[in-house]
N, C-alpha and C positions, 0 to 999 in steps of 0.2 A: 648654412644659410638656405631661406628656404626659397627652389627654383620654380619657375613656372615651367611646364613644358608642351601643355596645350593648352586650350583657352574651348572649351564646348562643356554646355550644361547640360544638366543631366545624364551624363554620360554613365551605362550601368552594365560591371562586366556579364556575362554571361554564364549562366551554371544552374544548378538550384537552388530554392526557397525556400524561405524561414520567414516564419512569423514574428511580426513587431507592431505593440501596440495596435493589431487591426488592420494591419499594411502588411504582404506578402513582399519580402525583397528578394532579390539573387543571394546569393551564398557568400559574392563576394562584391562590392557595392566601391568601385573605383571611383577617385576623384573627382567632383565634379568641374575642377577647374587646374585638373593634371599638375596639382604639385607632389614634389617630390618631400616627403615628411624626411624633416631633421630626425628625428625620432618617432618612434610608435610606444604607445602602450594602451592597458585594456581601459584605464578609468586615466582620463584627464581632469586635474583638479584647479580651476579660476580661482589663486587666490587661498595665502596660508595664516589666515588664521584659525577663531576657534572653530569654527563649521569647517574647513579646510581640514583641519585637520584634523578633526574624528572622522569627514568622511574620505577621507587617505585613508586612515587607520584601521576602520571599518573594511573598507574596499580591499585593503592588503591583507588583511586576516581573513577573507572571503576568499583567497587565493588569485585575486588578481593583481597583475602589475600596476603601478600605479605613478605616474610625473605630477608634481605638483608647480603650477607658473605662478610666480609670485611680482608684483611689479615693483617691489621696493628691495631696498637692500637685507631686510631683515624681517624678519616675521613678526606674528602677533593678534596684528589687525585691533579690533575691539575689545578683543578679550585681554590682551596683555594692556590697555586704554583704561580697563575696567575696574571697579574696587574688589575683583576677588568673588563676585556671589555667584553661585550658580542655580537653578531652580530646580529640586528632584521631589514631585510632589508623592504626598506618602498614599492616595487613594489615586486611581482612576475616575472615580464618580465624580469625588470630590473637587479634584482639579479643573474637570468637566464644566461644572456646577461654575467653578471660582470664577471661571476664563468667561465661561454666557455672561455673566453678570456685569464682567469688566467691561463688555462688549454692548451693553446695554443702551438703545435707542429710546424712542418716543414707544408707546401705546403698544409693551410687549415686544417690539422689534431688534434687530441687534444689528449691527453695523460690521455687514458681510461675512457671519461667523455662522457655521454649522457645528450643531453641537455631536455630531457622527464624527465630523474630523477632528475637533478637539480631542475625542476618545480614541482614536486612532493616533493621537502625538500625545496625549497621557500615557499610553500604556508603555511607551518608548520612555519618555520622558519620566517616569518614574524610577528606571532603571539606571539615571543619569550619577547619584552617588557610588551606587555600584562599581560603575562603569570606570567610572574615575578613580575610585580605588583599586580595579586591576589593573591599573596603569602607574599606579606606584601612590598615587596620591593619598592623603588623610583628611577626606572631608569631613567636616563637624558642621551640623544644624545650627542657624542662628535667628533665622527670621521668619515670622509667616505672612500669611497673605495682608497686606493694608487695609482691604475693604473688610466691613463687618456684614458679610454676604455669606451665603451658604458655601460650603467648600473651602473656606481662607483657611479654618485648623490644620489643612492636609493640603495647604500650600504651601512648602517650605523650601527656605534657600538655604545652602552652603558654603562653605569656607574652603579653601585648603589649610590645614596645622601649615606650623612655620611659615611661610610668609603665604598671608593669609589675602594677598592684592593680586588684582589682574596680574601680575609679571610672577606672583607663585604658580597661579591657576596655571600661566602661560607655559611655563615651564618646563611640568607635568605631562604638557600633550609636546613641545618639541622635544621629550628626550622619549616618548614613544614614538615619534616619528622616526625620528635618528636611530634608535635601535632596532627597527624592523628596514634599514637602511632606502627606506625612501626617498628617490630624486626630490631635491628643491633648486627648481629655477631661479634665481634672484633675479632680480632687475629686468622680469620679460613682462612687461604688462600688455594681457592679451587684447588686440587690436580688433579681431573680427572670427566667427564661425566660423568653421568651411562646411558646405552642405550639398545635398544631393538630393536631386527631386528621384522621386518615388512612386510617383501619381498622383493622379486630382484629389484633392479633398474639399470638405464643405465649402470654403473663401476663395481658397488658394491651392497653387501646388503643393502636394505634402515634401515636405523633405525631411530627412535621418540627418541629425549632425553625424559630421565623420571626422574633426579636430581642430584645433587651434592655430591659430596665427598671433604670434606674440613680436611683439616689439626687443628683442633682446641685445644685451649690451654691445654686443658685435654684429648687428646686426639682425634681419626678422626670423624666427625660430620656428617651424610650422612641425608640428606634435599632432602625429595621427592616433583616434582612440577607437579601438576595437571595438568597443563594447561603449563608449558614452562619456561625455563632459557635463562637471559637476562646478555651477558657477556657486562660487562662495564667497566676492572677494567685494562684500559689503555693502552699505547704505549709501547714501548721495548725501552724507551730511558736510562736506568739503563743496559741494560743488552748488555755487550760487544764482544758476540758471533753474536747478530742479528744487532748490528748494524756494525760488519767487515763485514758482510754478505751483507747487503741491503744498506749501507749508500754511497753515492757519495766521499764522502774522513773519512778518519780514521786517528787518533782517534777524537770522538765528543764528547764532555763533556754535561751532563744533566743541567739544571737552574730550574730541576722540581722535582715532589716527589718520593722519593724512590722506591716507592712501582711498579713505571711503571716498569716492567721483562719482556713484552711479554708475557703475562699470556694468553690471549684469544690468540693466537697464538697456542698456543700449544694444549690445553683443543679443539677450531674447529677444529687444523689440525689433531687432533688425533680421531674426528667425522667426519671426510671425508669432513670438509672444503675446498675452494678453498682461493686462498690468491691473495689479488691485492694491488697495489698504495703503496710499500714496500720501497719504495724511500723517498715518501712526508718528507715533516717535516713540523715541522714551527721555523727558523733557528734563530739565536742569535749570533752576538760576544759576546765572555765571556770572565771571566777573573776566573782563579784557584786559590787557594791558594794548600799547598801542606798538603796533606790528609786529604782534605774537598771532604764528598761524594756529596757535590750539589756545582755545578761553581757559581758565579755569574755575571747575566747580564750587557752587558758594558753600563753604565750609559755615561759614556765617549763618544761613539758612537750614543746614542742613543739621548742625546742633544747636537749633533755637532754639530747642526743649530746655537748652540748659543755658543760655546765655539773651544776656540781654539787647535785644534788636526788635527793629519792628522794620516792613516795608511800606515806603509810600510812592504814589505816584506822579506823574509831572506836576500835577496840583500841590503837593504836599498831605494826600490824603490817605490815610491806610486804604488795602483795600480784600485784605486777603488774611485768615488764619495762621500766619507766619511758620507755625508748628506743626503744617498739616508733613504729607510724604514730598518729595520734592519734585515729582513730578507734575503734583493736584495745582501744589504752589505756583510752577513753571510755567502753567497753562491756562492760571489764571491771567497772564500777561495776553493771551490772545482778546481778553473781553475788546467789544465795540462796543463804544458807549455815543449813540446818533446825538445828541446833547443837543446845544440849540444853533449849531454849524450847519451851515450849508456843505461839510461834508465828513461824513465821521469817522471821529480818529481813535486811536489806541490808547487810552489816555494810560495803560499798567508800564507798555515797556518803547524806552525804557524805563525803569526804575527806580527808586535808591533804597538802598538800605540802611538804617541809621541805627545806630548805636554809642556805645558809652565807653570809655575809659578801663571797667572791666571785663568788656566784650573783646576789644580790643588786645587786652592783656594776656587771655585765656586760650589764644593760638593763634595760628595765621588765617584771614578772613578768607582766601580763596586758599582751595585744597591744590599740594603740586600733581602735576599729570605726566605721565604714569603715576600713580601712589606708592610702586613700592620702586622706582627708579627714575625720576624726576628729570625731564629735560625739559618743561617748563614749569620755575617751580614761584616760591611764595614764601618770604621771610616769616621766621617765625612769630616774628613780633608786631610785624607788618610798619615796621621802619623804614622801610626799603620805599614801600609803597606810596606810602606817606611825603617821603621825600620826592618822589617822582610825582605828585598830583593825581596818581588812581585812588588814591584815599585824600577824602576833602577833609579838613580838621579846620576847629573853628571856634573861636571864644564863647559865640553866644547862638542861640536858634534862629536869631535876624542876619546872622554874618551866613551861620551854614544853608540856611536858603536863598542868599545871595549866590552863593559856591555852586548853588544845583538848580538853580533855574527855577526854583519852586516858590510859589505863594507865603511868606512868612508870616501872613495873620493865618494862612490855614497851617503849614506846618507846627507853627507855637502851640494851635488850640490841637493838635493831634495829638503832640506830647504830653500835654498838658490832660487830656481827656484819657489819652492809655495808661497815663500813671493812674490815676484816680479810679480807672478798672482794676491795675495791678492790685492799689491799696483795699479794694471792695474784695478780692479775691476772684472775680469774674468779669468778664468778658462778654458785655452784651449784642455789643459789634457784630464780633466777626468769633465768636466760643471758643478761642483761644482757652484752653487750660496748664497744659505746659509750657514751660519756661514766663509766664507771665510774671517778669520782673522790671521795675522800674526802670526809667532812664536816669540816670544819675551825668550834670553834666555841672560845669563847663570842666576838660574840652567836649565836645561838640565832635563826631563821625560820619561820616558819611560815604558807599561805595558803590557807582551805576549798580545795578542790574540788568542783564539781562537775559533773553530766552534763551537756553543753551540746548544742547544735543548729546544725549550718550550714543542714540543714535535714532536713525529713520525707521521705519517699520513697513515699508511696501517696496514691490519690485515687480517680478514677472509672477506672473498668478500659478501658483503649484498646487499640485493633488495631494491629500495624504499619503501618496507613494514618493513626495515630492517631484515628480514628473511635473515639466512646465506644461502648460497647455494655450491654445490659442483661443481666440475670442470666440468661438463656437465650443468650445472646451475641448476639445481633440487632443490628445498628448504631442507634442510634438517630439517625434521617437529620440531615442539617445541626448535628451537635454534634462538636467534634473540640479534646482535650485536649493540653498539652502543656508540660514542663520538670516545676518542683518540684511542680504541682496533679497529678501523677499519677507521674513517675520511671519510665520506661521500662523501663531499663539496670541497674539495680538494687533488689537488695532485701534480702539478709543482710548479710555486711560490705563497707560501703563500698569499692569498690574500688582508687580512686587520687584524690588531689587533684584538682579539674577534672572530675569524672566529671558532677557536677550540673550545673554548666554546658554540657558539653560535649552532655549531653541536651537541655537547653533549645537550644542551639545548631540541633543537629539536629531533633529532633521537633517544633524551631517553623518549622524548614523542611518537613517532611513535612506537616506541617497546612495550615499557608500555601498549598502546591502542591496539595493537597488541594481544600481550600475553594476555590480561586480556581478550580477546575475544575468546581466543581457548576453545575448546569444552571440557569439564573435562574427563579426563582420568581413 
């Protein structure tokens, strides 16, 4: 348990100097608030999933020791949440190129992206199928980039063979953790820094993190790190204060693991972090059930291409390419439509999604989560659902816009007018070309939607060495962020399936390599 034994700041033992980040310290840099560490080691890891644990992995194959604090009972995080993709793109340039474009503002501008750092997490991030193949894994190519922009050919994501879901991907990295026998904390969800001034800097006093204070099952665990703490331990898409804050529309339902609260938010902003790209996501229709803590993904939307659905909104109006990526779809639900209100409202989400009899028939309309080990899951027939009232079923187009709150002269003429594109062969709407298949009814479908989360995309602001930095950009020594607790690689529209992972991939290699290199404390 960890004790306090004096209580004075900045306390700095005396010896000689070594250089950090720009800051000359002593040789050996004591407590600033004289606790007595449960344990030490050189690289402290916030947080086991996939950015956790490549940068363990990393860190420990650099020859440093390495604790990883995990606050839940079990590992994973996002990536074992996830379907499996990971992003290893085949050029540098090209990636470069993909990611500016994703990134793309008004009149040439782009939304907080250098294309210098992108090239510095491409040339990482290229290595990412590699990488995971010396880890035992079999990844095979499956996707490429969704925009038709320069660089999407030599965007690609991958799979692992055999089970090809976040819980294979996950797998893969807990049995190289377990084989190079690295501690895992369960159940210590870290509480607060511990820090040490160092001297003035541009704002503030500078300080060195020096370890962790965790919450642990018996009590608080304080983990001194030699050499540096690597927060990893996720997005704020659990946590409903950060995202009324930061999110484009409210409320957004999670399709991810619990454990995301914004944790490295809090632990850098309260070490004088800076925070950027607090918008991102990587967005999802979903679909609720009623007091389920995880949404699940619309399966429904996401093989439109092949099944017959269309979405409409409170009005009963399409309003969106139903077949576009699922993100483009997702985020179509943020539009503000000023209308003729004295104050204007969201008319996309929620939702509905409508469909037919053999939409319905053709699988389960929300996907289970996890995908390849379901603990919230989705009948296959969607019987289940049906029976429970998350699927409205309905003789006629005037009963099922009774069920959903929707306009029945506008609903009837929606169906009515997207069949009559389906029979034309096009889509003058909204250029719908896949899956434009007729609604064939009575019965009559219906299932909310709404805005979901695979995950957040901002956090504490890091450097291509992933080092965090404060608001004057200063590194702030021995702190280095990485995967969904901060999102590199993006930040306007999600770029490609795998792109979140594919950063945790990477940037928990750069940190790992990073940290295991700082000078011992």
């Amino acid at each position: 348990m960890a004790r306090k034994i004096m209580n004075r700041r900045g306390f700095l033992a005396a010896g000689g100097g070594l250089a950090l980040g720009g800051a000359t310290l002593p040789a050996a840099v004591a407590d600033a608030e004289g606790i007595a560490w449960d344990r030490t080691a050189d690289v402290v890891v916030v947080g086991y999933g996939g950015a956790g644990a490549a940068a363990a992995i990393t860190a420990h194959d650099a020859g440093a020791r390495v604790v990883i604090l995990e606050k839940t009972a079990a590992g994973g995080g996002s990536t074992r949440y996830s379907g499996g993709f990971f992003v290893s793109p085949r050029s540098v340039e090209g990636a470069a190129d993909y990611l500016m474009a994703c990134a793309a503002a008004a009149s040439g501008r782009t939304f907080d992206m250098r294309r210098e750092d992108l090239l510095a997490w491409a040339e990482e991030a290229t290595g990412n199928a590699d990488w995971f193949r010396s880890l035992g894994g079999e990844p095979f190519a499956t996707l490429r980039g969704w925009y038709d922009v320069p660089g999407a050919e030599d965007y690609i994501t991958y799979q692992p063979r055999g089970d090809s879901t976040g819980v294979g991907l996950w797998q893969v990295l807990a049995d190289a953790v377990a084989a190079r026998g690295i501690e895992v904390i369960h159940e210590a969800p870290a509480e607060r820094l511990v820090m040490a001034e160092v001297g003035p800097g541009p704002l503030s006093p500078r300080r060195v993190v020096q370890g962790v204070v965790a919450a642990g099952p018996a009590g608080p665990v304080a983990v001194g790190a030699r050499r540096a703490v690597i927060l990893a331990c996720g997005g704020f898409d659990h946590d409903e204060t950060f995202k009324a804050s930061y999110l484009r529309t409210y409320p957004a339902h999670s399709v991810g693991h619990t454990g995301n609260t914004g944790d490295a938010i809090r632990l850098a902003a309260a070490a004088g972090a800076a925070l950027w790209r607090l918008t991102g996501t990587s967005a999802t229709l979903c679909h609720r059930k009623p007091g389920a803590a995880v949404a699940n993904p619309s399966a429904l939307q996401i093989s439109a291409a092949a099944r017959s659905m269309i979405l409409v909104n409170r009005q009963g109006r399409r309003f969106v390419n139903e077949a576009l990526n699922y993100d483009a779809v997702a985020k179509m639900l943020a539009n503000v439509d000023p209308g003729a209100q004295s104050v204007p409202t969201f008319p996309n989400t929620p939702c509905w999604a409508l469909f037919d009899d053999k939409a319905r028939a053709a699988g389960p309309v929300g996907f289970p989560v996890p995908f390849g080990a379901p603990e919230y899951d989705w009948s296959s027939d969607n019987a289940a659902e049906i029976a429970a009232g998350v699927i409205r079923r309905a003789g006629t187009l005037a009963e099922l816009a009774a069920a959903t709150g929707t306009d029945p002269d506008a609903l009837t003429a929606t169906v009515e007018t997207y069949n009559a594109h389906c029979a034309a062969g096009t889509d003058p709407d909204f250029g719908r070309s896949l899956g434009l298949l007729p609604l064939e009814g009575p019965p009559w479908y219906a299932v909310e939607g709404h805005f979901g989360l695979w995950a957040t995309g901002g956090g504490p602001r890091i450097n291509a060495r992933a080092q965090v930095v404060d608001p004057a950009g200063a590194v702030i020594p021995r702190l280095y962020t990485a995967g969904s607790a901060s999102s590199f690689c993006f930040s306007h529209l999600y770029p490609l399936s795998g792109t979140a992972i594919g950063d945790c991939l990477a940037m928990g290699r750069i940190a790992g390599r990073h940290a295991a290199a700082e000078s011992p404390a």
